[in-house]
C-alpha positions in Angstrom: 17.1 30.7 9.6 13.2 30.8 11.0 12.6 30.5 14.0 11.8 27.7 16.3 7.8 28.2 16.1 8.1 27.8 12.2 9.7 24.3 12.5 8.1 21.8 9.9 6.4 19.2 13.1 7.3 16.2 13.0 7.0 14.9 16.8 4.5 11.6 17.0 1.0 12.8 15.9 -1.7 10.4 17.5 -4.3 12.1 15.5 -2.6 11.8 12.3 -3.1 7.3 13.3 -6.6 8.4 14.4 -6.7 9.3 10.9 -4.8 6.3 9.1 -7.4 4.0 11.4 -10.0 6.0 9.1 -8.9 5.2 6.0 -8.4 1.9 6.8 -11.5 0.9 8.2 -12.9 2.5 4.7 -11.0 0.1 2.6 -11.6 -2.8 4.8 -15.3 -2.0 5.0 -15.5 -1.5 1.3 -13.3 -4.8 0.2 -15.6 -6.9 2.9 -18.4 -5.7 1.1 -19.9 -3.7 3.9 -23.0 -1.7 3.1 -22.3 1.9 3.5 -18.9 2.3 2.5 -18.8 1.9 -1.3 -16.3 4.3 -2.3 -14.2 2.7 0.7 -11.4 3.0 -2.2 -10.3 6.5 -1.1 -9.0 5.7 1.6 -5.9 4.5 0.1 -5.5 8.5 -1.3 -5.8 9.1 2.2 -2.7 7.0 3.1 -0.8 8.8 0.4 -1.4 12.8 1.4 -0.8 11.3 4.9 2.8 9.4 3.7 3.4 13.2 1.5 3.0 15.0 4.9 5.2 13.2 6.8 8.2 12.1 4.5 8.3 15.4 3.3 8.3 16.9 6.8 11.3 14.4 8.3 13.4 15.4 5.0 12.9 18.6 4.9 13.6 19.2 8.6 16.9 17.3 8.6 18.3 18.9 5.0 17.6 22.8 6.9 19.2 20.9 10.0 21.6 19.5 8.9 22.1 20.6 4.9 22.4 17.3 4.0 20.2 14.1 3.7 20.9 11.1 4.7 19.3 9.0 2.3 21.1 5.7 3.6 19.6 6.1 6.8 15.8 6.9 5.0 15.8 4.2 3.5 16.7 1.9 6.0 13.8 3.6 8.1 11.4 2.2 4.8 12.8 -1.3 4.8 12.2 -1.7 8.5 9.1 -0.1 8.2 7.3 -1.9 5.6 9.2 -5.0 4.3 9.5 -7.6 7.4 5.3 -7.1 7.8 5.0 -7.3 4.0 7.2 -10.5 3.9 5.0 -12.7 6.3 2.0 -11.8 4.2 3.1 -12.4 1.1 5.2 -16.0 2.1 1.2 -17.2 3.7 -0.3 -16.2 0.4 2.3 -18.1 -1.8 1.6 -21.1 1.3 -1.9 -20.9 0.8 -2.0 -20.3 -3.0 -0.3 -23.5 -3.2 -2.9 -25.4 -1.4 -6.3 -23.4 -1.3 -5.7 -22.2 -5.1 -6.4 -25.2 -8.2 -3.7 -27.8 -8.9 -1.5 -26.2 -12.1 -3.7 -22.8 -12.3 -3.7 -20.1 -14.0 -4.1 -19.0 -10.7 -0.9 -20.3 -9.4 1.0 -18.7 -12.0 -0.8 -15.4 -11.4 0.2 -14.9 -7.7 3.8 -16.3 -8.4 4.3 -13.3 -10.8 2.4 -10.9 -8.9 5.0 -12.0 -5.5 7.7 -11.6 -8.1 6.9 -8.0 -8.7 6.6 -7.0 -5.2 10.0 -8.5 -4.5 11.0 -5.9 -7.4 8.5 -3.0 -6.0 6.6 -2.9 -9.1 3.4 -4.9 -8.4 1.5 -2.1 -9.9 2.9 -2.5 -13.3 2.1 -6.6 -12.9 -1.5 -5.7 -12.3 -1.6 -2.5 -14.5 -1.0 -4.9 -17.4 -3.2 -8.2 -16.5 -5.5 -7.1 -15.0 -9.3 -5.3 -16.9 -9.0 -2.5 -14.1 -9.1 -2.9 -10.3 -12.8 -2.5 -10.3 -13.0 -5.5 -12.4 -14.9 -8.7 -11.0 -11.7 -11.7 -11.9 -9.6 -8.8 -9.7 -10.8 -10.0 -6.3 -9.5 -13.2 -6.8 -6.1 -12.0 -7.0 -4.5 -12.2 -3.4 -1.6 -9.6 -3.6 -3.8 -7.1 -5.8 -3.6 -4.6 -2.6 -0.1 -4.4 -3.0 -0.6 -1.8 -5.8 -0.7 0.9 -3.6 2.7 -0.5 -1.5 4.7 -0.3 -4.7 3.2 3.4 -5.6 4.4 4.7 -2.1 8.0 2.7 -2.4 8.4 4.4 -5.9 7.9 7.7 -4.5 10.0 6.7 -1.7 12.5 6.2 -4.1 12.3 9.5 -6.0 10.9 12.0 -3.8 14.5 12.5 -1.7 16.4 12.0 -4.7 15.0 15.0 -6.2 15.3 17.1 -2.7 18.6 16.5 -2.8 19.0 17.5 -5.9 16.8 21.0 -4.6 19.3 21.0 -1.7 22.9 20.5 -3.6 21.4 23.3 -6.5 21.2 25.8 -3.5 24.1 24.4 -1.3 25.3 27.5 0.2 22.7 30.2 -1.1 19.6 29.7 0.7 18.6 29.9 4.3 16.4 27.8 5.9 12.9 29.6 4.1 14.5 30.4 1.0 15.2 26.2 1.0 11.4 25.7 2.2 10.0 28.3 -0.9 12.4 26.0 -3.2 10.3 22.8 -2.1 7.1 24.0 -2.2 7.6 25.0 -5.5 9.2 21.6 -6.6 6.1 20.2 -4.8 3.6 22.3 -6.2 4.9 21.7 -10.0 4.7 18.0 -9.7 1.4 18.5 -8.3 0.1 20.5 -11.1 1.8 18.0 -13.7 0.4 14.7 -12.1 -3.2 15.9 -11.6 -3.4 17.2 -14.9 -2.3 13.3 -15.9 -4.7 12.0 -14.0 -7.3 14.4 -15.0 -6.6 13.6 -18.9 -5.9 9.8 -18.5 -8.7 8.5 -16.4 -11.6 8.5 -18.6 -9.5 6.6 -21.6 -7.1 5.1 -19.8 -7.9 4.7 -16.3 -6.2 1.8 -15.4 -3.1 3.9 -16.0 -4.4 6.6 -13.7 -4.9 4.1 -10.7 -2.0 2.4 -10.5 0.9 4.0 -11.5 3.0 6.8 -10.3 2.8 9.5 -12.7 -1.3 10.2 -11.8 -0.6 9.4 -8.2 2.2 11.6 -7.7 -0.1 15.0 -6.8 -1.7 12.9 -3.9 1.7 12.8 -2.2 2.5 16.5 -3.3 -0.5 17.6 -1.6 0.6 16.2 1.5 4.3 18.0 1.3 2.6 21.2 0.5 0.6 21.4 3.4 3.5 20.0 6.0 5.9 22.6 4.8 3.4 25.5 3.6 1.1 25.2 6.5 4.1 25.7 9.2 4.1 29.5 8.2 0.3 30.0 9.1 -0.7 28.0 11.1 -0.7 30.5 14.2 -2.7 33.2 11.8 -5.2 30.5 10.9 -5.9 29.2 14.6 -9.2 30.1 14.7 -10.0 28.7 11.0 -8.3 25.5 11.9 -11.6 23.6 13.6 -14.0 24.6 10.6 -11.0 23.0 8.3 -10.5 20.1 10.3 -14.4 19.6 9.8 -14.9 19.9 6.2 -12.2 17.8 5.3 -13.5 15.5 7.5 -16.8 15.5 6.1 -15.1 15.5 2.4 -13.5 12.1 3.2 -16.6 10.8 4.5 -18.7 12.1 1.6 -16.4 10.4 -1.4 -16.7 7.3 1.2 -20.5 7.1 1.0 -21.0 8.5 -2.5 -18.5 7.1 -4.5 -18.7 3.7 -6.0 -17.0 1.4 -8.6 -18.7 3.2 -11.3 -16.7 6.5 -10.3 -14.2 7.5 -12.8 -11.1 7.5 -10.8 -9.1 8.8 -9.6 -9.4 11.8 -12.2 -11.4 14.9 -11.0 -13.3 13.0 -8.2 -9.7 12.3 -6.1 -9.8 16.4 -5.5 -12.4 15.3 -3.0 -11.0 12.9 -0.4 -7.2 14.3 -1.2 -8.4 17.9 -0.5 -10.4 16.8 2.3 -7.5 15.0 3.9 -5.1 17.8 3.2 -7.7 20.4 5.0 -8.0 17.9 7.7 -4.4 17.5 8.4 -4.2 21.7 8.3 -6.7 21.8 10.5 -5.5 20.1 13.1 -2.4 20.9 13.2 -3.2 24.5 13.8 -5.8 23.9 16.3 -3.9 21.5 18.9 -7.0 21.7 20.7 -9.5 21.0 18.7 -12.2 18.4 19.1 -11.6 16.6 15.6 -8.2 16.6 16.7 -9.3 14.6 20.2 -11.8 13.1 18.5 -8.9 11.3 16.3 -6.4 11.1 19.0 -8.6 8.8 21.0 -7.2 5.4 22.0 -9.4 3.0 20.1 -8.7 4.9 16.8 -5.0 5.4 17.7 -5.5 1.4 18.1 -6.4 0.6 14.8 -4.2 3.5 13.6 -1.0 1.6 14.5 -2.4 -1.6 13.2 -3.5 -0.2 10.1 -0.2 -1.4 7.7 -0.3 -4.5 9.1 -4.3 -5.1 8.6 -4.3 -3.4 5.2 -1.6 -6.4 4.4 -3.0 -9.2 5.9 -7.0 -8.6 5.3 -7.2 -8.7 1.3 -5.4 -12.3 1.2 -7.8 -13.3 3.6 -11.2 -12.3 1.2 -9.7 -13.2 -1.7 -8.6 -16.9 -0.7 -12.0 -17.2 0.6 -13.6 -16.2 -2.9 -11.3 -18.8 -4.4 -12.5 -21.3 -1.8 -16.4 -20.7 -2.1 -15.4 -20.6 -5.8 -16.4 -16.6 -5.8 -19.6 -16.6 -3.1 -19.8 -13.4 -1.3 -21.0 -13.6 2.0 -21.3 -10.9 4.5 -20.7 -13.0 7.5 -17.8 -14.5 6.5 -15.9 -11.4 4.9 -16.8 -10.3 8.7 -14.9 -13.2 10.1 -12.1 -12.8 7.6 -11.5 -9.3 8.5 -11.9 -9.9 12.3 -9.6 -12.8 11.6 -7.2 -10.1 9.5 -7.2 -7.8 12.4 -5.8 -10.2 14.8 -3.3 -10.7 12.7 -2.4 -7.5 12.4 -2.0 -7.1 16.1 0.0 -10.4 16.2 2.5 -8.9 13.4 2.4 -5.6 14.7 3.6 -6.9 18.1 6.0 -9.6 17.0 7.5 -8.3 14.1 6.6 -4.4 12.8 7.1 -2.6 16.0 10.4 -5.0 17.3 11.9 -4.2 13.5 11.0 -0.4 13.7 11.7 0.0 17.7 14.6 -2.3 18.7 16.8 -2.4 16.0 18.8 -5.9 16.7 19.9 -8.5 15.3 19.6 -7.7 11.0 18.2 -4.3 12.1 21.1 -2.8 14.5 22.8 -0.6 11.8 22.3 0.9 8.6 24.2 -1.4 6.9 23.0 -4.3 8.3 19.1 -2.6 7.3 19.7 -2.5 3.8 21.3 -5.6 3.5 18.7 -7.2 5.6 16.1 -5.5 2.9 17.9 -7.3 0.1 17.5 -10.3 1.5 14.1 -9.8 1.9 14.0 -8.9 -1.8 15.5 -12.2 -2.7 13.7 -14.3 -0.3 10.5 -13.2 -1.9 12.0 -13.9 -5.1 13.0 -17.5 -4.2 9.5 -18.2 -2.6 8.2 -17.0 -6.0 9.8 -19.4 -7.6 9.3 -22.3 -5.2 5.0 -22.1 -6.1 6.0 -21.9 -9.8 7.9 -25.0 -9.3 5.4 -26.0 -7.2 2.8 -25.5 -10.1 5.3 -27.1 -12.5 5.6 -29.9 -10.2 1.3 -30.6 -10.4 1.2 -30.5 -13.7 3.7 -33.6 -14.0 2.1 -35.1 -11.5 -1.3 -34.8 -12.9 -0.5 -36.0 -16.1 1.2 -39.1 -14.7 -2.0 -39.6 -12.7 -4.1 -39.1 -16.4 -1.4 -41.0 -18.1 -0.9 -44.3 -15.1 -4.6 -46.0 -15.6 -4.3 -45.6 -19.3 -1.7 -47.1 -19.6 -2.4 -49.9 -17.6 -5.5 -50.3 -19.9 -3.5 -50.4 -22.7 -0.9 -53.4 -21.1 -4.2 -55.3 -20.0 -5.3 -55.2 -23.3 -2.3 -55.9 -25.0 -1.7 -59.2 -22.5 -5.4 -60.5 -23.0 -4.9 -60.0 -27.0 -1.4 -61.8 -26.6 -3.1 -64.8 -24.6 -6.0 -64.9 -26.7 -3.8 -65.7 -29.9 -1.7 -68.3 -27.7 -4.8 -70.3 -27.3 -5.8 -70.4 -30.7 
């Protein structure tokens, strides 16, 4: 076995939220419309070498604990995690999409689907196949388009410990604790190697394909896993390089988030950038514990945002887009400004009331295991049935508009026929 000081971390990180509360405020910036901040985009790759680092780091550590995973209790982790949050949002976007959106729209039917195929985790393929390309103008008007990213990080929730288990089973017996870690990283750095060059060779003809499924997306997560399982090993040789890599990653991310725009091809080549940057970043803080980019992201107000981040990621696109589909697609500055303030408090709301009891306290649906997965089926089929409910709901309008068309026509038509039937009673 290593020793103690070689130990994959996984204790709480404040810097590694100072960091989420980065990418988010790129996204949000960008999606607002915020000068500045056109390549905001990235910071979802951010979010995914940041999900790699840790996932990775909590399996790993418990399989050379343990030499075993307990994928029951991982995925009930996930379900508390991200569903109760996501379910809120997506219930007040099916609420207001039955109000806010047209009577019997396209529109309707649209987020309906789209809420059907995050209840199945595949909301990427929904918008992978009806939708131009995210970058596309009729995009924004879509309320659960952000979910895209959700259902990349579930599916690699789903395979990523199915395949270390099968690592771990393979060399049951016949590896220590480094031998395992060499095993990974090598698992790890294949994938990575396969899905870059995907994304590399599908972007500029297909690029839709490369930015929203798995398959190109899978490397950003890789990345991540390398350098939370590689990096343990040096990180005491590399002290004194860790501040200089802490800083040019940082200025990586914030380069692809000034000079990057819609017109980037992406994620392709350019995505080396800001996943790069973030895995140098996360390096280099985390073998300089005293750093100054390491303080600098561990400070309160971006630890703030940091652990509001999942909550405003979910709640602040619904927000812009059902205020395009109000202003029937009028961008103002102001108001994307109040709609992401407005997100934001929200976010604290559902962080306080729902994502941190869930994840915390662990009553009620969330005491056990058991009860966790069933409660995340539930969720599943709520979803579902709330899906349904604004397609009947749709349904419903459409009946109701016809009658409404059909009613003074038809009492037109019995005037008429009444005056023509007196008229010859006269004569």
């Amino acid at each position: 076995m290593t020793q103690p000081s070689q130990k994959t971390p996984t204790k709480y990180r404040p810097d590694i939220d100072g960091l989420r509360a980065i990418a988010i405020i790129a996204v949000v910036f960008y999606h607002a419309g915020f000068p500045g901040f056109p390549g905001g985009f990235v910071g979802v790759d951010v979010f995914f070498v940041i999900s790699g680092f840790l996932i990775t780091a909590l399996l790993f550590n418990e399989a050379a604990a343990t030499g075993r995973l307990g994928l029951s209790a991982f995925y009930a982790r996930r379900v508390r995690r991200l569903l109760p949050a996501a379910l809120i949002v997506v219930a007040v976007s099916l609420l207001l999409g039955a109000f806010v959106m047209p009577p019997a729209s396209d529109e309707q039917r649209s987020l309906a689907r789209s809420a059907m195929a995050v209840a199945f985790f595949a909301s990427n393929f929904f918008f992978f196949t009806t939708t131009g390309g995210y970058f596309d103008a009729p995009s924004f008007s879509m309320p659960l388009l952000h979910t895209w990213s959700l259902a990349v990080e579930e599916q690699y929730y789903l395979i990523w410990p199915l395949l270390m288990l099968l690592v771990l089973r393979f060399f049951r017996g016949t590896a220590a604790e480094s031998t395992l870690r060499v095993r990974v990283l090598w698992a790890l750095g294949l994938m990575s190697l396969i899905s870059l060059a995907v994304s590399i060779g599908m972007t500029p003809k297909h690029p839709s394909f490369s930015f929203y499924l798995l398959p190109a997306r899978v490397w950003e997560f890789a990345i991540g896993g390398i350098v939370g399982l590689a990096a343990s090993a040096f990180y005491a040789r590399l002290r004194s390089w860790g501040e200089g890599l802490a800083v040019l990653g940082l200025v990586l991310i914030v380069y692809s988030v000034v000079m990057f725009n819609d017109g980037t091809p992406f994620p392709g080549a350019a995505a080396i950038i800001p996943v790069g940057g973030t895995a140098m970043l996360i390096f280099g803080m985390t073998a300089n514990e005293h750093g100054i980019v390491r303080r600098l992201l561990a400070s309160r107000p971006l630890v703030f945002i940091g652990l509001l981040s999942y909550s405003w990621y979910l709640w602040h696109w619904p927000l812009l887009s059902f205020y395009r589909t109000y202003s029937l697609g009028a961008k103002s500055l102001a108001a994307n400004s109040l709609a992401i303030a407005a997100a934001l408090v929200l976010a604290w709301l559902t962080y306080v009331w729902i994502e941190r009891p869930a994840r915390m306290y662990r009553k009620g649906p969330f005491r056990s295991i058991r009860a966790t997965l069933f409660t995340g089926g539930a969720i599943c089929l709520l979803t579902l049935s709330l899906s349904a409910g604004l397609w009947a709901w749709r349904h419903y309008q459409q009946s109701a508009d016809a009658y409404q068309w059909i009613k003074p026509r038809a009492l037109i038509v019995l005037f008429s026929w009444k005056h023509a039937r007196s008229l010859s009673v006269r004569r």
